[in-house]
N, C-alpha and C positions, 0 to 999 in steps of 0.2 A: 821797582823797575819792570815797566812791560816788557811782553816778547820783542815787540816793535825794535826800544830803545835798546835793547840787546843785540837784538841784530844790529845794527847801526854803528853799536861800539866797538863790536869784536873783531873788526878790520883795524882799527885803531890798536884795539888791544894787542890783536896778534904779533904789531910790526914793533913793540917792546922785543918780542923777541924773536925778530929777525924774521919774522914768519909770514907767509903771503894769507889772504882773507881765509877762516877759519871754517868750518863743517860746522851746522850745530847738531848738538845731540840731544840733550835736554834743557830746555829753554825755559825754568820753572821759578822758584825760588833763589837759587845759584843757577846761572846760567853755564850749561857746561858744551865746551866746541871742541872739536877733536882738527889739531894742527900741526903740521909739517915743519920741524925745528932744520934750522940751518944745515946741521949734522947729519941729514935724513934720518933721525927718529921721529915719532912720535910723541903728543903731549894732548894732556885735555887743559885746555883753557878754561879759565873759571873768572866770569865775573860775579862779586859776590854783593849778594842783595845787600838793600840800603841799610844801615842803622841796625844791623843785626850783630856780627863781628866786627871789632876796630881793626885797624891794619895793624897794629902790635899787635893781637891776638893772634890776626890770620900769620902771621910770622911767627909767634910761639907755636902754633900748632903745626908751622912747616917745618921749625926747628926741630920741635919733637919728633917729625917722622922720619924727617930726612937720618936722625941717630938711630930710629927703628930698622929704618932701609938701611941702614948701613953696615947693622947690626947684624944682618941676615935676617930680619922678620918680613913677611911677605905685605908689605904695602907700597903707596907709590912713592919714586923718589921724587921730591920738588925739582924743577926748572926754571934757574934762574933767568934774568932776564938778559939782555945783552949787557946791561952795564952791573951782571953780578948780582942783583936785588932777587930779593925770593916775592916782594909785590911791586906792585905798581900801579898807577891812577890814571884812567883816561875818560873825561868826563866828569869826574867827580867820583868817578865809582871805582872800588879796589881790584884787581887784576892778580890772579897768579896762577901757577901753572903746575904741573907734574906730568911725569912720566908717563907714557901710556902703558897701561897695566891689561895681556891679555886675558882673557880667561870669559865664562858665563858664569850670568848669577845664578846663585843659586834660586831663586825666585821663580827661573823657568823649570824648575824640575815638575815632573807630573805628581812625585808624594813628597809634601814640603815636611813634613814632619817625623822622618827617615830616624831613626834611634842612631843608625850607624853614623848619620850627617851630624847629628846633634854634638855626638863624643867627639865630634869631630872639631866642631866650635867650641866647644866649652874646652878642649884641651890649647886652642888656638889664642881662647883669651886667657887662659891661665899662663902662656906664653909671652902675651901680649903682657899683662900687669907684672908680670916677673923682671922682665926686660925691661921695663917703665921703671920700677923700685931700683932698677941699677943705674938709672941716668943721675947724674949729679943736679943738674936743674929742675926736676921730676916736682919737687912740692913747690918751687918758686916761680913755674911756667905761670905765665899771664893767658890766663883761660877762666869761663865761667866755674860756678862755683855749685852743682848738683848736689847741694845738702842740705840742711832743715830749712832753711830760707829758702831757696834756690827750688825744690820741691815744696812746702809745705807752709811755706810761710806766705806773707798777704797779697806780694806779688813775685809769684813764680818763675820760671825765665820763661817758662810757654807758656805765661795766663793762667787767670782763675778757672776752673772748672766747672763755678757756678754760672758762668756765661752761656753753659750750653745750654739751648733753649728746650733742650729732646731729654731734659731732667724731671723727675717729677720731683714736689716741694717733700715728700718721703725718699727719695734718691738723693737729694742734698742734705736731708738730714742724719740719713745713713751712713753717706760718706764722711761728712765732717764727724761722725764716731769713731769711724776706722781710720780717720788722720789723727785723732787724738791718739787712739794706741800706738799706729806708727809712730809718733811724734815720743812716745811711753819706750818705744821698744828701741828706737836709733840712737836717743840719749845714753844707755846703755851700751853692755858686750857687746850689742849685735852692729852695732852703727858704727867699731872700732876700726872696721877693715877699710882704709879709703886710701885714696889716692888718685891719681891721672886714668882714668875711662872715655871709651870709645863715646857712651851714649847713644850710638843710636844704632842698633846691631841687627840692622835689618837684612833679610834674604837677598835684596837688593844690592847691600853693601857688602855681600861677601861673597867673593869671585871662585869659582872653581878654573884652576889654571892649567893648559895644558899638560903638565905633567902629573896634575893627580890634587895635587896640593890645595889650598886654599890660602887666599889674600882678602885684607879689608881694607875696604876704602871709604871714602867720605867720611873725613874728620873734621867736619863742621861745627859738628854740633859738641863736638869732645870737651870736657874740662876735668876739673879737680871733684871725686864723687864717692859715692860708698861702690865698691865693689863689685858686689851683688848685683847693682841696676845695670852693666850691661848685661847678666842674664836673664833679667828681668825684659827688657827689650828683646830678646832675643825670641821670647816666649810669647808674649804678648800679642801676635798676628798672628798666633794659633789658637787662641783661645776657644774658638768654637773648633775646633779638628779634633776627633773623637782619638785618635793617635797619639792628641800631647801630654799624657804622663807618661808615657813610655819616651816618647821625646827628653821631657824634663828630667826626668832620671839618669838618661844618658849624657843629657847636659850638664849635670850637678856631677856626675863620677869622672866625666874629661875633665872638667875643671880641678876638683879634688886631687887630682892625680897629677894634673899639671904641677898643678902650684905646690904639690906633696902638703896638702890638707885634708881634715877629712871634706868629702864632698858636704855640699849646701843640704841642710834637709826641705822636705816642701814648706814648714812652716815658713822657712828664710824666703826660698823661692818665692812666698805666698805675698809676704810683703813686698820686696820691690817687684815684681811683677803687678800690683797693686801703684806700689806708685806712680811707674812706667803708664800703666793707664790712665792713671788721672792726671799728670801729664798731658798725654794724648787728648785728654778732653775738654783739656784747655786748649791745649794747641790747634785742634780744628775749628775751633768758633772764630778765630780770627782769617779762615780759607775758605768756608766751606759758607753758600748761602740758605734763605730759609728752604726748606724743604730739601736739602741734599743727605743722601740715607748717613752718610758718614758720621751725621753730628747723633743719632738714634744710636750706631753702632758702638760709636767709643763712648755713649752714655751708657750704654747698658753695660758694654766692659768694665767701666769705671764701679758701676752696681753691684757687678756680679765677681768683682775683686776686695771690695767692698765688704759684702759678707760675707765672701770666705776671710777676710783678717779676723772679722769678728766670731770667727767660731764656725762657720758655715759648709761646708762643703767645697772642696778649691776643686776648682777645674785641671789641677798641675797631680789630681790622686791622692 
């Protein structure tokens, strides 16, 4: 879906629910409009790109929050449409909506990789999985599948990793060593913790809110996963900040504490933070064109997560 056809439709889209032509906000992948509900609230519109989520899923995933938000956990609550519906199609393309949720990202802080921010997140999703494990529908939600297939198998949900062209032929043979370990170590203890995860825990998706608190948003990409990989996401846009073991630390002892576990140690960190990259390095070969720094960037991450699995020095301390 162009920016173009997105414009185009969000007039359409908006008057599902009741709404006059909509703001855009971010016009990317998910097209996101911020609009005016009948009630004089607030809502971001969401037209969601093509062949990416089915409309049963984008509806499991608003089922799921709307029980978070209701729960008292800080994310946004869905807004149905005028006739009730949590989606809807105008064009061909799926439509839904939530609450406007205030707050700044954390993204624009001047020191992203803050110790005190971190225990702050890692206690927020030890909140977030605790809360998940008490929904009755939590293992049968209709959402993607972030486990050995889903990550490591021959077609990942973000692409192969060998796609990216910023690989050298010893970088892809690296890395498919350190997916064989991973592949060694998730079959195992360490792979047992799963369940319903954010996925993609980026500084962007996590709102610092007026009164102090913090909210996540953008559960797009959310499904059924190990654990660990939304910390692993969460670390991984820090990799080169001379700050992030001190970061990860803080992140592994909020979580621990949350969830009344002991905290993750770096080896754990080390792996899906690992994953999360090579991920990432799939995922950009299908955005980004030749010569864009991005596909070099999360080549190298992918590299240099790579061998620290394999015994190497981790960047996480």
């Amino acid at each position: 879906m162009t920016p173009e056809a997105a414009l185009a439709l969000a007039p359409r889209a908006a008057a599902l629910w009741g709404a006059p032509p909509p703001e855009p906000v971010k016009v990317r992948e998910n097209a996101v409009f911020r609009m005016a509900l009948p009630d004089g609230r607030t809502a971001a519109l969401r037209l969601h790109r093509p062949d990416y989520q089915t409309e049963a899923g984008i509806r499991a995933e608003l089922i799921w929050t709307a029980a978070l938000a209701n729960g008292g956990f800080a994310v946004p609550l869905p807004a149905p449409t005028l006739s009730g519906q949590l989606t809807g199609q105008v064009g061909g393309v799926i439509t839904s909506a939530v609450h406007w949720m205030p707050g700044t990202a954390t993204s624009e802080r001047a020191h992203g990789t803050e110790p005190a921010l971190y225990a702050r997140i890692g206690a927020l999703l030890g909140d977030l999985h605790n809360r998940t494990d008490r929904l009755p529908f939590a293992r049968t939600l209709d959402r993607p599948r972030w486990d050995l297939d889903g990550l490591l198998g021959p077609t990942p949900l973000w692409g192969r990793f060998e796609a990216n062209a910023a690989l050298s032929a010893d970088d892809r043979s690296r890395i498919l060593k350190a997916m064989d370990a991973a592949r060694e170590r998730l079959a195992g203890p360490e792979g047992a913790d799963r369940g319903l995860i954010h996925a993609d825990v980026l500084r962007e998706n996590l709102l610092e809110r007026p009164d102090g608190t913090l909210a996540l948003i953008d559960f797009d990409d959310s499904g059924h996963g190990y654990r660990l990989y939304d910390l692993g996401t969460a670390l991984v846009p820090s990799l080169e900040d001379p700050g992030l073991p001190d970061a990860a630390r803080a992140l592994a002892e909020g979580y621990g504490k949350a969830r009344g576990l002991p905290p993750p140690d770096t080896v754990a960190l080390t792996l899906h933070t690992f994953l999360r990259s090579l991920a990432s390095c799939g995922w950009i070969t299908s955005r980004a064109g030749p010569g864009d720094p991005r596909l070099r960037l999360y080549a190298t991450r992918a590299r240099r997560m790579a061998d620290a699995l394999l015994g190497g020095p981790s960047p996480l301390g």
